[in-house]
N, CA, C and O atoms as a MOPAC input file, in Angstrom:
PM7 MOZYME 1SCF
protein

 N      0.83900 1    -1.16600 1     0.00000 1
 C      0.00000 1     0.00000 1     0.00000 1
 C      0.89200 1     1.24000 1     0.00000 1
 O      1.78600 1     1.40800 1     0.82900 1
 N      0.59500 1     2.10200 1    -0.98300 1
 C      1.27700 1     3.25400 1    -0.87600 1
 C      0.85400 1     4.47700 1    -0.29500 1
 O     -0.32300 1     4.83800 1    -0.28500 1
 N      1.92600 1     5.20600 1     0.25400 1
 C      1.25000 1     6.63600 1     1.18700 1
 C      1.46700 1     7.77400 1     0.66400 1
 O      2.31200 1     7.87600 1    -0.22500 1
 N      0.84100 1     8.72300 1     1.05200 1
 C      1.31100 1    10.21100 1     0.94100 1
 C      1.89900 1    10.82500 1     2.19200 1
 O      1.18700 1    11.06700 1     3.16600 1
 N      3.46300 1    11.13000 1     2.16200 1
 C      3.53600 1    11.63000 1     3.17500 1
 C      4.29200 1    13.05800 1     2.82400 1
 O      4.63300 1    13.46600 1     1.71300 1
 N      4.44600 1    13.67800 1     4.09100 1
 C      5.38700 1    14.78200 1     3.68900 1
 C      6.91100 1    14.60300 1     3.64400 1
 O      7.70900 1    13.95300 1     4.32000 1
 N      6.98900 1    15.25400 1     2.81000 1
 C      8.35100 1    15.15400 1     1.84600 1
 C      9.35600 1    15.14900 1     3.43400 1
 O      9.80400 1    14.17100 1     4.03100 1
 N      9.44100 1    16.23000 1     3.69000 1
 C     10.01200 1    16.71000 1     4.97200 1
 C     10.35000 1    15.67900 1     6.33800 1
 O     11.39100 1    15.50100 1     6.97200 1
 N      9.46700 1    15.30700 1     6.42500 1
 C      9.20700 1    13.89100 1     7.75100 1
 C     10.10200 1    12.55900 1     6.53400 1
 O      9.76000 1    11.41900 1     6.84700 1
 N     10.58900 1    12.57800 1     5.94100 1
 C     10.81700 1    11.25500 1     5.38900 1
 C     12.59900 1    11.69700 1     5.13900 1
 O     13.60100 1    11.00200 1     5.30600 1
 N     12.44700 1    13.22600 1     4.64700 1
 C     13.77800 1    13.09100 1     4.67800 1
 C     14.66900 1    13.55500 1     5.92100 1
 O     15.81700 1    13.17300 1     6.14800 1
 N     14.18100 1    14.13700 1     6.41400 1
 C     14.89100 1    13.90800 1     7.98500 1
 C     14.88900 1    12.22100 1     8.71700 1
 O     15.78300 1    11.61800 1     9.31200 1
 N     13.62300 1    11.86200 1     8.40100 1
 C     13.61600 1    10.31500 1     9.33400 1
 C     15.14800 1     9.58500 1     8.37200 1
 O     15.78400 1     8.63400 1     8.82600 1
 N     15.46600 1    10.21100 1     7.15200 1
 C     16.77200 1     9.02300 1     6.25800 1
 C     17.82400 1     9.77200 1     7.29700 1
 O     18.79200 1     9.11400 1     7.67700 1
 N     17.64300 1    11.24800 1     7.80400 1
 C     18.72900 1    11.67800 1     8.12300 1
 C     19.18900 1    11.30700 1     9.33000 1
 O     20.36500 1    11.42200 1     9.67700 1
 N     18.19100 1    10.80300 1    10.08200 1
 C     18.34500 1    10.45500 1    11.93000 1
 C     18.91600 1     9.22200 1    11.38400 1
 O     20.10400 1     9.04300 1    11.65200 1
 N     18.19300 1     8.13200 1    10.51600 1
 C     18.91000 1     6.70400 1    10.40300 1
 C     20.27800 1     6.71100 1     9.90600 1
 O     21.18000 1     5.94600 1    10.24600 1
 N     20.34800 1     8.00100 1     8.76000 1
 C     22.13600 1     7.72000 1     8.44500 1
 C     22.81900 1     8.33200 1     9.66700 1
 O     24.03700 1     8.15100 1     9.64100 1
 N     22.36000 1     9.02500 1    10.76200 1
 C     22.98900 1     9.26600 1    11.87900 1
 C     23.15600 1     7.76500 1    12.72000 1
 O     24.20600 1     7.36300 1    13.22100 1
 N     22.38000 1     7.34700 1    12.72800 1
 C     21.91100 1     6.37000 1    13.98900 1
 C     22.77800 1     5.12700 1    13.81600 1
 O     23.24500 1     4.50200 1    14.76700 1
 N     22.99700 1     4.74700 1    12.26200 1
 C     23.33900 1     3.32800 1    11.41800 1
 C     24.58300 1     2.59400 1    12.62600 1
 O     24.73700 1     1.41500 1    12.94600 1
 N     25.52600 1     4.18300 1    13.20700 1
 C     26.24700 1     2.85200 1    14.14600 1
 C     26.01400 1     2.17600 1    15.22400 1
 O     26.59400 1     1.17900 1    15.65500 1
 N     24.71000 1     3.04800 1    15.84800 1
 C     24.23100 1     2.93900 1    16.75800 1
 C     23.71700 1     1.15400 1    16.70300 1
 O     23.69400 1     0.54800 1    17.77400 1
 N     23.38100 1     0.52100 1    15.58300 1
 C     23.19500 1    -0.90400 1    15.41300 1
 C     23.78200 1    -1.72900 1    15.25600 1
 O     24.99300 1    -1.50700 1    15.24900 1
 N     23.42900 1    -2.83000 1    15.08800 1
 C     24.97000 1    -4.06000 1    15.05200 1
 C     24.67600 1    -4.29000 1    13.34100 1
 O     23.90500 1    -3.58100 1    12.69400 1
 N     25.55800 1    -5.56400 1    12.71900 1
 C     25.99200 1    -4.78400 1    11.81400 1
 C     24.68500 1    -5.41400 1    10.86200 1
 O     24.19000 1    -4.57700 1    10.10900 1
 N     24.22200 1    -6.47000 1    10.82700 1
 C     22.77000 1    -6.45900 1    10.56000 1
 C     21.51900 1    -5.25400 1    10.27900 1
 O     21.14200 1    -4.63400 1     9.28500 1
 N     21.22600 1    -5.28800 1    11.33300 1
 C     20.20200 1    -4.22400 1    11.72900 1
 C     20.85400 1    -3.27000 1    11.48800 1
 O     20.03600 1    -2.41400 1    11.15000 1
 N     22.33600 1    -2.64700 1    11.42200 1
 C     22.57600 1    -1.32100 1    10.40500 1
 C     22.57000 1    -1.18800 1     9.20300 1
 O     22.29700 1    -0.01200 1     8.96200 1
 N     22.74800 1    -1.84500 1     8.15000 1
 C     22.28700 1    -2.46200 1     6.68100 1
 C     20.56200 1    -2.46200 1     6.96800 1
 O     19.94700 1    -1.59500 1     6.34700 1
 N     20.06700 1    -3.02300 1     7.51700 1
 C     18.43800 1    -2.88800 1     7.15400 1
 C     18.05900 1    -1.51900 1     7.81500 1
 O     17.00200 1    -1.01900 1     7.42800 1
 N     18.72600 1    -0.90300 1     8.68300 1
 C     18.81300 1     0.97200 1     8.89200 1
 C     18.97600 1     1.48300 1     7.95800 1
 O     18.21400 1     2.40600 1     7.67300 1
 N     20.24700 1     1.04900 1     6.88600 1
 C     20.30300 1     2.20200 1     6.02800 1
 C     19.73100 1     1.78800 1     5.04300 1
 O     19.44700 1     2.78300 1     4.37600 1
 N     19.18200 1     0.36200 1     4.25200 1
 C     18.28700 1     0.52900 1     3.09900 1
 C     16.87500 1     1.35900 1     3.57100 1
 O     16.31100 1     2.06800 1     2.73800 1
 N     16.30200 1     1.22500 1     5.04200 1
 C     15.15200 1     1.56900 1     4.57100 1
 C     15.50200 1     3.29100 1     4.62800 1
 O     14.62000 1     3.96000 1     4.08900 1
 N     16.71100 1     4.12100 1     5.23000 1
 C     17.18200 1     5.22800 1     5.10300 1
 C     16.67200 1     5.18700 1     3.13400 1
 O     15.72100 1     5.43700 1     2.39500 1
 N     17.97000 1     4.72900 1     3.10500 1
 C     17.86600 1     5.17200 1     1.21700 1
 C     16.58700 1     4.65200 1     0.39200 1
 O     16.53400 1     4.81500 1    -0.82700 1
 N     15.51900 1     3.99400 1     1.13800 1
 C     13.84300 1     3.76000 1     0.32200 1
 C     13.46900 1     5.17700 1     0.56100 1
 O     13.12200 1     5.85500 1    -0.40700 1
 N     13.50600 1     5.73300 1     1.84200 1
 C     13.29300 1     6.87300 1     1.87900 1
 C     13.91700 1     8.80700 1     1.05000 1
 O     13.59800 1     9.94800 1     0.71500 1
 N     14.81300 1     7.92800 1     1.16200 1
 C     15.24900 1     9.12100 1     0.15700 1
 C     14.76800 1     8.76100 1    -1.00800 1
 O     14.40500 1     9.72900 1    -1.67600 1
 N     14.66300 1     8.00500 1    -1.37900 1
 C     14.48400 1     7.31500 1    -2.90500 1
 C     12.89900 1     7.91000 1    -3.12800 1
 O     12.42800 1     8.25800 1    -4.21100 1
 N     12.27200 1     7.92800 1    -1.93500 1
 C     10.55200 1     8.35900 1    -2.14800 1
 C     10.56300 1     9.65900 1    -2.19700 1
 O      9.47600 1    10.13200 1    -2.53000 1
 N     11.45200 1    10.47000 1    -1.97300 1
 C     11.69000 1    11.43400 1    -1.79200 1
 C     12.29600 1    12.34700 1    -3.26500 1
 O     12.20000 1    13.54000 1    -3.55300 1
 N     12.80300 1    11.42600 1    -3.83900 1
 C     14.03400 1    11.90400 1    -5.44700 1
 C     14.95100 1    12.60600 1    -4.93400 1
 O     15.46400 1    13.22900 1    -5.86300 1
 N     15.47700 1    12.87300 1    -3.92000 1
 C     16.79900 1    13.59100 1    -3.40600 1
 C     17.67800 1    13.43900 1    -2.27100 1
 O     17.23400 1    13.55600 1    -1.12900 1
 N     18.77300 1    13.21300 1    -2.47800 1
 C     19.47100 1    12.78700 1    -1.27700 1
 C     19.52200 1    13.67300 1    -0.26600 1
 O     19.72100 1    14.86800 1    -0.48800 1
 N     19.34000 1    13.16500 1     1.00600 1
 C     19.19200 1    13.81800 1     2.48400 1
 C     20.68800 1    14.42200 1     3.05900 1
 O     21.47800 1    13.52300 1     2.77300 1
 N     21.19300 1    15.14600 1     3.50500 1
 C     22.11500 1    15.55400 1     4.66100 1
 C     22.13600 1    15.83800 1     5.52100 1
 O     21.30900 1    16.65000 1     5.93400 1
 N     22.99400 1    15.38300 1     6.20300 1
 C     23.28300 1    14.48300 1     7.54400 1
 C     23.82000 1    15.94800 1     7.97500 1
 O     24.78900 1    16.45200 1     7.40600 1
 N     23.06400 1    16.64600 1     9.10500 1
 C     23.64900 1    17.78900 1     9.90600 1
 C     24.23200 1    17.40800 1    10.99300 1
 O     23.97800 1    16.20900 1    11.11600 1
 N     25.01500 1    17.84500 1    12.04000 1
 C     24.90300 1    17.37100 1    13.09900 1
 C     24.21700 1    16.94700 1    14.27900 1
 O     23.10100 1    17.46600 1    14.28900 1
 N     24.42900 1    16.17000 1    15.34900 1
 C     23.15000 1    15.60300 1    15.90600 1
 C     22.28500 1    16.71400 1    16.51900 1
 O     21.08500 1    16.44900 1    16.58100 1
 N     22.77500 1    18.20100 1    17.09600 1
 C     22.33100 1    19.35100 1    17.82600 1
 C     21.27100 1    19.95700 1    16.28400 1
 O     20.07100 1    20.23300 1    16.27600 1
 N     22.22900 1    20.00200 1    15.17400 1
 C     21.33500 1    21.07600 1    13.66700 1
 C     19.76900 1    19.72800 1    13.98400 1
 O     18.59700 1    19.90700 1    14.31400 1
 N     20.42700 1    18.71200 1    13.72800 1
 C     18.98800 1    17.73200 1    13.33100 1
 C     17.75600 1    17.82500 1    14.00300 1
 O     16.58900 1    18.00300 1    13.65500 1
 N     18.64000 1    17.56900 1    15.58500 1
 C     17.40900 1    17.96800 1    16.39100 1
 C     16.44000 1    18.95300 1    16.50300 1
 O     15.28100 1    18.85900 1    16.90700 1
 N     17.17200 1    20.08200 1    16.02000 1
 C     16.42800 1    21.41700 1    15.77000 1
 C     15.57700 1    21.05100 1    14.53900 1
 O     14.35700 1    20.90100 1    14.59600 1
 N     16.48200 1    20.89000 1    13.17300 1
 C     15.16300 1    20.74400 1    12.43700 1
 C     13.95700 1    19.93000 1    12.13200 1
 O     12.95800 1    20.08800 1    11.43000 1
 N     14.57900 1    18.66100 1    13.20300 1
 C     13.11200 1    17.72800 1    13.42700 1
 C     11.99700 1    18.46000 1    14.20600 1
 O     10.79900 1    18.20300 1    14.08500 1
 N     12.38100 1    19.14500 1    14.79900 1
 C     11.30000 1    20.40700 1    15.73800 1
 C     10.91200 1    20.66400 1    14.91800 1
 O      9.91000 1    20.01600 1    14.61800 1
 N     11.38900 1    21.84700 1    13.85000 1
 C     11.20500 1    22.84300 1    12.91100 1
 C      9.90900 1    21.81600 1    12.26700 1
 O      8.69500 1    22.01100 1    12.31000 1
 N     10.44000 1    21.02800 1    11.85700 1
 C      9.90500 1    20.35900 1    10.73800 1
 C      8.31500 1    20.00500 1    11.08000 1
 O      7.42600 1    20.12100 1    10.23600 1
 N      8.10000 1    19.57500 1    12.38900 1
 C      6.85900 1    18.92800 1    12.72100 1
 C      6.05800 1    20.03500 1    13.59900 1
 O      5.02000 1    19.74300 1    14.19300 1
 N      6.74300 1    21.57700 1    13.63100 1
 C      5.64400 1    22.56000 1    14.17100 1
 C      5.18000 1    22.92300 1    12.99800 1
 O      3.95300 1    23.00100 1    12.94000 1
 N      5.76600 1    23.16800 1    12.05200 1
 C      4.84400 1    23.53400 1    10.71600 1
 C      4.74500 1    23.03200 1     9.36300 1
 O      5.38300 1    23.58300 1     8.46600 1
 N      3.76400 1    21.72000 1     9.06500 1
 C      3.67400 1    21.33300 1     7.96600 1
 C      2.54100 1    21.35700 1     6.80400 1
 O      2.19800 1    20.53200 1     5.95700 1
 N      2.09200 1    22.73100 1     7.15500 1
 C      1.20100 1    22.83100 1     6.23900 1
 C      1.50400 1    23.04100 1     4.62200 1
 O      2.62800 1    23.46400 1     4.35300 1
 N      0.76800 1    22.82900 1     3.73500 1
 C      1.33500 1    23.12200 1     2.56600 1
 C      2.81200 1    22.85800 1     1.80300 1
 O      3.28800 1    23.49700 1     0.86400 1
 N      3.54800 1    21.36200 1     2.73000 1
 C      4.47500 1    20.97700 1     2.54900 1
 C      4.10800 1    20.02300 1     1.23900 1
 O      3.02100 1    19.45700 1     1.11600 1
 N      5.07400 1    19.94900 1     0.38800 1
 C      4.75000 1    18.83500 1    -0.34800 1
 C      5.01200 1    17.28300 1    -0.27900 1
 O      6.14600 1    16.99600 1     0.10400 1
 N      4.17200 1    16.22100 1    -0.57900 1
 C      3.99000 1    14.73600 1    -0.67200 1
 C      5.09500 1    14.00200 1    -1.26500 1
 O      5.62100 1    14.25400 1    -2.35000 1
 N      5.41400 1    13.02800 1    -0.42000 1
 C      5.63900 1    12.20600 1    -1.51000 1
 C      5.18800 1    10.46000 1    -1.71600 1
 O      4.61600 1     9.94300 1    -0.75700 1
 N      5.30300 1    10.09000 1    -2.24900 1
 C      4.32500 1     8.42000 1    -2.41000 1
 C      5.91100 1     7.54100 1    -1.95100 1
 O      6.99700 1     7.48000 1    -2.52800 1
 N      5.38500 1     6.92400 1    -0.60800 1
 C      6.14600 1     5.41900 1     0.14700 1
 C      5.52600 1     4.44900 1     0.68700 1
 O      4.64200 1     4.63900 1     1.52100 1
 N      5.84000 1     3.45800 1     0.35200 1
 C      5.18200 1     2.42600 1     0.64500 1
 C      4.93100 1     1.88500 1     2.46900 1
 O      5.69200 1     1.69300 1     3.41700 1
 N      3.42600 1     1.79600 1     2.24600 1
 C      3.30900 1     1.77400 1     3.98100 1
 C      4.77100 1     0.75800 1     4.94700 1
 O      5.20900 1     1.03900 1     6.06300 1
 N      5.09300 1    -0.08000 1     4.29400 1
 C      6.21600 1    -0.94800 1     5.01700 1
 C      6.75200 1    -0.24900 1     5.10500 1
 O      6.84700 1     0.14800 1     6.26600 1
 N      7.65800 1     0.61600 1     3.92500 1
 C      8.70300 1     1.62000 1     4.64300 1
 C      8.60100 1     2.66700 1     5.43500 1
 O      9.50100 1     3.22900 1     6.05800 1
 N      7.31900 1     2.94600 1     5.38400 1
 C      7.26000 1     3.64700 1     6.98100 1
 C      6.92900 1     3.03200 1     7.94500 1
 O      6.50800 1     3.72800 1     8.86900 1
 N      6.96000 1     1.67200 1     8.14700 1
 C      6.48600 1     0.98700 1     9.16500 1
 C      7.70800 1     0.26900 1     9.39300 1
 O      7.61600 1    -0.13200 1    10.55400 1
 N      8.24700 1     0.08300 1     9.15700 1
 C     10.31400 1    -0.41400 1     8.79900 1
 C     10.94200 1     1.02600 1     9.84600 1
 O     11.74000 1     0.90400 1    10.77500 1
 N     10.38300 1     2.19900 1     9.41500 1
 C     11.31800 1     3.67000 1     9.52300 1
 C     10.74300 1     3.59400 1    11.18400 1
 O     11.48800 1     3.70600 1    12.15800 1
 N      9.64700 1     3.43500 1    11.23500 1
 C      9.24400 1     4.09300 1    12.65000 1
 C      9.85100 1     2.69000 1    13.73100 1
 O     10.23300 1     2.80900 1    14.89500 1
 N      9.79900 1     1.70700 1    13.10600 1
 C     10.57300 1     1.05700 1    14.20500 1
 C     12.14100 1     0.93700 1    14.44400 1
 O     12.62700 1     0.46400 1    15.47100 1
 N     13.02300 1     1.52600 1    13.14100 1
 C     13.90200 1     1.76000 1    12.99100 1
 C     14.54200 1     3.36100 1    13.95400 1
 O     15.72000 1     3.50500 1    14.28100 1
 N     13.37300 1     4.42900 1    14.25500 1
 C     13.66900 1     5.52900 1    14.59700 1
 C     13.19300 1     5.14600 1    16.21200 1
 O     13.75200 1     5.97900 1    16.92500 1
 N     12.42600 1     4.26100 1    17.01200 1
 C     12.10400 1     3.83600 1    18.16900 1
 C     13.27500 1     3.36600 1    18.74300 1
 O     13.55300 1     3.76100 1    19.87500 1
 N     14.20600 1     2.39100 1    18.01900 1
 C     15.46100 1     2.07800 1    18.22500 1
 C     16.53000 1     3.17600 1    18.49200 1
 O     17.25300 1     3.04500 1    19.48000 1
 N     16.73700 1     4.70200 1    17.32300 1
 C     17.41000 1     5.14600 1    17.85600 1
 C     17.08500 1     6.12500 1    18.86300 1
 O     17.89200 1     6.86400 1    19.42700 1
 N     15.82200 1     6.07200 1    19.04700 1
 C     15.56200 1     7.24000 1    20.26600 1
 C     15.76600 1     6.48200 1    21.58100 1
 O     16.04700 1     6.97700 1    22.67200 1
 N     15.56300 1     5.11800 1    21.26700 1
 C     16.27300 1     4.38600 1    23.16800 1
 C     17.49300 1     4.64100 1    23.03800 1
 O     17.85200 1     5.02400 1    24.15200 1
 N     18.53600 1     4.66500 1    22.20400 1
 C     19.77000 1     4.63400 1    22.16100 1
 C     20.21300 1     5.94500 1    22.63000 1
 O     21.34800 1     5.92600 1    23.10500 1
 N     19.55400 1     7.21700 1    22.62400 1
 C     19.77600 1     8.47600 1    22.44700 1
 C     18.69200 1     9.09200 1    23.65900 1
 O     18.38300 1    10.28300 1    23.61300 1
 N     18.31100 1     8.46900 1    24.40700 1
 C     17.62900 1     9.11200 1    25.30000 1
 C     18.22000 1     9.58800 1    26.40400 1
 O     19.03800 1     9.10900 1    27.19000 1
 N     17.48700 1    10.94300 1    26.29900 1
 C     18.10500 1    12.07900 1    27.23900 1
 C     18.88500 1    13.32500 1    25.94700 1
 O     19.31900 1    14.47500 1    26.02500 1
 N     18.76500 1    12.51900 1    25.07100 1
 C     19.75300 1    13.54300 1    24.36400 1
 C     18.58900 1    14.28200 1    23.38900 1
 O     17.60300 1    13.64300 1    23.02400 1
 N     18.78000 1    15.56100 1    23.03900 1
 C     17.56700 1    16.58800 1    22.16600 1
 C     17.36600 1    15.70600 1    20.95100 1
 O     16.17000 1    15.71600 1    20.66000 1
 N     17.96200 1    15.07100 1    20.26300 1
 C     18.12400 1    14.17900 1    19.00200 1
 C     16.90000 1    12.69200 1    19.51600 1
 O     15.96100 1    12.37100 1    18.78700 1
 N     17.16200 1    12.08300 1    20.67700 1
 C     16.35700 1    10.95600 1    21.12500 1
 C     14.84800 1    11.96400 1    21.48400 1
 O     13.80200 1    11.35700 1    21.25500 1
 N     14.71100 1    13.23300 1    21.94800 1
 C     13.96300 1    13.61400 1    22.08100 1
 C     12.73100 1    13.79100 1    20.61100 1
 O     11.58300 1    13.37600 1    20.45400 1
 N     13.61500 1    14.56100 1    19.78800 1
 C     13.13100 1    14.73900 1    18.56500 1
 C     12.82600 1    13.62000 1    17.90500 1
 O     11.72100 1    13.61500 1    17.36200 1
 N     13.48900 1    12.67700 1    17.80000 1
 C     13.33500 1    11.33100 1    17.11300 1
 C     11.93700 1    10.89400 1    17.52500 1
 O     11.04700 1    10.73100 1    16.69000 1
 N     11.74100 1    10.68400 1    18.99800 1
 C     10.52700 1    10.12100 1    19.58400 1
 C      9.11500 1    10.93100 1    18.51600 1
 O      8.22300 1    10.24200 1    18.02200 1
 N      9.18800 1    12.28200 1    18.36000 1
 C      8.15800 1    12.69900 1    18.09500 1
 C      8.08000 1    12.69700 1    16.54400 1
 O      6.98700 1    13.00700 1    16.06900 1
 N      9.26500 1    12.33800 1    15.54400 1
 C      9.06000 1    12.38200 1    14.46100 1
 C      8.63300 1    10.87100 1    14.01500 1
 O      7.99000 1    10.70100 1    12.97900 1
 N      9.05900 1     9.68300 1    14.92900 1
 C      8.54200 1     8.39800 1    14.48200 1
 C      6.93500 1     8.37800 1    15.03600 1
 O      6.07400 1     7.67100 1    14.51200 1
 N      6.66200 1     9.35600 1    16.28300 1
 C      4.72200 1     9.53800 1    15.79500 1
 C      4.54600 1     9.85200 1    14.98200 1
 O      4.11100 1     9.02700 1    14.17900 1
 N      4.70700 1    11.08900 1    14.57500 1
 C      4.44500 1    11.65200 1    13.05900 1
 C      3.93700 1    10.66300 1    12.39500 1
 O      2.76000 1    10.52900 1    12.06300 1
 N      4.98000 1     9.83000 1    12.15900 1
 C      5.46100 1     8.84300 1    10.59200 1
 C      4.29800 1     8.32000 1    11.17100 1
 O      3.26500 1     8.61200 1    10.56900 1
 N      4.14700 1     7.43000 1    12.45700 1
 C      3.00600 1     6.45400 1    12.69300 1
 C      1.99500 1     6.57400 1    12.39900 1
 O      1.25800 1     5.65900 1    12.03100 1
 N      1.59400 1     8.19200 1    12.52400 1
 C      0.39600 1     8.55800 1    12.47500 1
 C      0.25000 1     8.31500 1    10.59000 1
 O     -0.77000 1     7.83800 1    10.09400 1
 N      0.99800 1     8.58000 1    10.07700 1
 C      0.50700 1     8.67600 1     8.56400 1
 C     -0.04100 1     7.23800 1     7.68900 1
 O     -0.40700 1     7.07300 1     6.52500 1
 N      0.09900 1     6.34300 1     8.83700 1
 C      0.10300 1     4.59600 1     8.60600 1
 C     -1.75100 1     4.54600 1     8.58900 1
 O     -2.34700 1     5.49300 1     9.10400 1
 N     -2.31700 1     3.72000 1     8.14500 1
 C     -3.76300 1     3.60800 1     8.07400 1
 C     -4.23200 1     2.55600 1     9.04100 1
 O     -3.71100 1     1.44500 1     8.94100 1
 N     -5.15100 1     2.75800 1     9.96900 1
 C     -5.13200 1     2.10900 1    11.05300 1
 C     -5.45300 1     0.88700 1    11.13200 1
 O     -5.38600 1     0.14200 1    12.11000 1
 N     -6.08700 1     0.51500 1     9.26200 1
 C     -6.32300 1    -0.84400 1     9.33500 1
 C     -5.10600 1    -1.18900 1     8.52700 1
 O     -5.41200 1    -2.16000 1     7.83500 1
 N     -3.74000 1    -0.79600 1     8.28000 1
 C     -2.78000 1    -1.88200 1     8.03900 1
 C     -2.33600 1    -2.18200 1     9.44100 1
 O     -1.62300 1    -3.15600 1     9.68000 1
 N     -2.66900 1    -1.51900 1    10.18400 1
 C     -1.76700 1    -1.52000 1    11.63500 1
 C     -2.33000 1    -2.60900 1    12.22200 1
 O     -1.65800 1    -3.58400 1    12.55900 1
 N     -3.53900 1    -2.52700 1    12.37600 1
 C     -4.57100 1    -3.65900 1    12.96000 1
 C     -4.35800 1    -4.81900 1    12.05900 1
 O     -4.68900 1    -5.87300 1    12.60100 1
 N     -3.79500 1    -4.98100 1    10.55000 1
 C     -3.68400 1    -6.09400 1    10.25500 1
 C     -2.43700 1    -6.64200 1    10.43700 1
 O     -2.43200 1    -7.85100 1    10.20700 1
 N     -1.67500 1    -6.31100 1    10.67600 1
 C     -0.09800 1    -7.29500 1    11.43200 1
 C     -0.23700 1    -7.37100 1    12.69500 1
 O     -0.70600 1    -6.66200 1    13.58500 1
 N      0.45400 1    -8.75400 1    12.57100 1
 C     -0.05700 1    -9.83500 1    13.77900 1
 C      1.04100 1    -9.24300 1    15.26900 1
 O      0.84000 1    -9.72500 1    16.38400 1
 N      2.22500 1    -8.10600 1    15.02100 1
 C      2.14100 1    -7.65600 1    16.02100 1
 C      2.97900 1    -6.39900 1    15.84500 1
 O      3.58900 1    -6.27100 1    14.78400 1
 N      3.07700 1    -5.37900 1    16.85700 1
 C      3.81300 1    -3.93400 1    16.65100 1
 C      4.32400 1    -3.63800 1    17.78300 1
 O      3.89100 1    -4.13000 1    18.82500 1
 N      5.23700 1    -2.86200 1    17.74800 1
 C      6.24100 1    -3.01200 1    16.58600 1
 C      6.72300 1    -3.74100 1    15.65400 1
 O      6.28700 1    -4.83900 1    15.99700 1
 N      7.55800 1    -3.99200 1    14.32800 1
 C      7.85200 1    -5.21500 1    14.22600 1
 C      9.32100 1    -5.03000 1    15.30000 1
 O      9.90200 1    -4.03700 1    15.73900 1
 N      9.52000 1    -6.33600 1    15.42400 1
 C     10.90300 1    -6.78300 1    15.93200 1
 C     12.02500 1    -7.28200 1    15.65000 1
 O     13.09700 1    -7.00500 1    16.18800 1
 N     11.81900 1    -8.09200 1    14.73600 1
 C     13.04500 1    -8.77900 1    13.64900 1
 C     14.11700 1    -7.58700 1    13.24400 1
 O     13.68900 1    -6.56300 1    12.71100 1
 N     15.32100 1    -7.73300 1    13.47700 1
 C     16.33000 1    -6.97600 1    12.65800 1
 C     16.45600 1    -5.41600 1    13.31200 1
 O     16.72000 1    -4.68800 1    12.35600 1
 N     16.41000 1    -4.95400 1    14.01700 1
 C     16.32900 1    -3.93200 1    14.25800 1
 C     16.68700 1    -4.01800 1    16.03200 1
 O     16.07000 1    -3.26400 1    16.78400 1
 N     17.72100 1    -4.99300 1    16.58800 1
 C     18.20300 1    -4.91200 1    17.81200 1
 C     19.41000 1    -3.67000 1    17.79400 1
 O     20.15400 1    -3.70500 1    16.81400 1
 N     19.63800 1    -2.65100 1    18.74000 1
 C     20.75100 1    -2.05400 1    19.16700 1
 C     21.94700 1    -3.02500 1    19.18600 1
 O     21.63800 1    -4.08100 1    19.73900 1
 N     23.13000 1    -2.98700 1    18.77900 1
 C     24.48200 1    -3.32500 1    18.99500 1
 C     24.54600 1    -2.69200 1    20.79800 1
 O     23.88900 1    -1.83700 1    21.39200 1
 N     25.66500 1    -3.60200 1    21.20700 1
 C     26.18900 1    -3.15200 1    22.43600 1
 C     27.36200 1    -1.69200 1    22.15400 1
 O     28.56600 1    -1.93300 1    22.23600 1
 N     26.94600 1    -0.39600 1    21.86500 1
 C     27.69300 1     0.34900 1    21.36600 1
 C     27.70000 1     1.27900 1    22.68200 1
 O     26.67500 1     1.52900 1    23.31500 1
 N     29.11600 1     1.81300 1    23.05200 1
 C     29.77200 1     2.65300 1    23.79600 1
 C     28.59800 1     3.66600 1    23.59900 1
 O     27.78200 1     3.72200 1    22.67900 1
 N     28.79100 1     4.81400 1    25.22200 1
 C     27.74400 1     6.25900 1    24.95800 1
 C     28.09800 1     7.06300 1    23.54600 1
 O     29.03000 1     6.99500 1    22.74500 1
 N     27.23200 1     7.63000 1    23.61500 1
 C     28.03100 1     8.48900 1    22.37000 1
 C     28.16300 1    10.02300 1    22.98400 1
 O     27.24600 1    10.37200 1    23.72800 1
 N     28.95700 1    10.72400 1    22.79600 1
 C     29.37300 1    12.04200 1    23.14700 1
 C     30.64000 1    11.95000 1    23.87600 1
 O     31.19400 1    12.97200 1    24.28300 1

């Protein structure tokens, strides 16, 4: 099933995952960064990676005002891939403005999911592939 989402929420969510990718082991960082680059890919333009303080700010920015932003068409999995992919790095990052921001941009994404694909998988989050690596703090 394909979505409309905003352009904006998809390419920041590639930008937190190409932040996040070491944050995983080395599995679950490969399935971080393809569904990163599905997202850019829904998008037609590659994302950049600010630092973790710029990001956090513009994940704020991004989700106080999205009116009249423009769409783009992704397939409900990959936002359902992204938001459990961005749940991961906001445990990893909690306490930090980036784990803060993250938390509220993978609602976002959730919210744009249709409530009967949600109700039709047999459970949620998914879980497969998407464990944290045992990785040192970061800062």
């Amino acid at each position: 099933m394909a979505l409309r989402v905003d352009e904006g929420l998809l390419v920041l969510a590639a930008a937190v995952l190409d932040d996040g990718v070491p944050l995983f082991d080395r599995r679950s960082g490969d399935a971080a960064a393809e569904v990163a680059r599905r997202l850019r890919s829904a998008v037609g333009r590659p994302s950049q990676t600010p630092d973790r303080q710029h990001l956090a700010v513009a994940v704020e920015n991004a989700l106080r005002d999205r009116s009249g932003r423009p769409r783009s068409v992704v397939e409900a999995a990959t936002v359902e891939e992204a938001v459990a992919c961005l749940r991961s790095v906001e445990s990893a990052l909690a306490g930090e403005a980036l784990g803060r921001a993250c938390r509220r941009l993978w609602e976002a994404l959730y919210l744009c999911i249709p409530l009967t694909t949600i109700l039709s998988r047999p459970a949620w989050p998914p879980a497969a592939g998407f464990e944290l690596a045992d990785a040192p703090p970061l800062g």
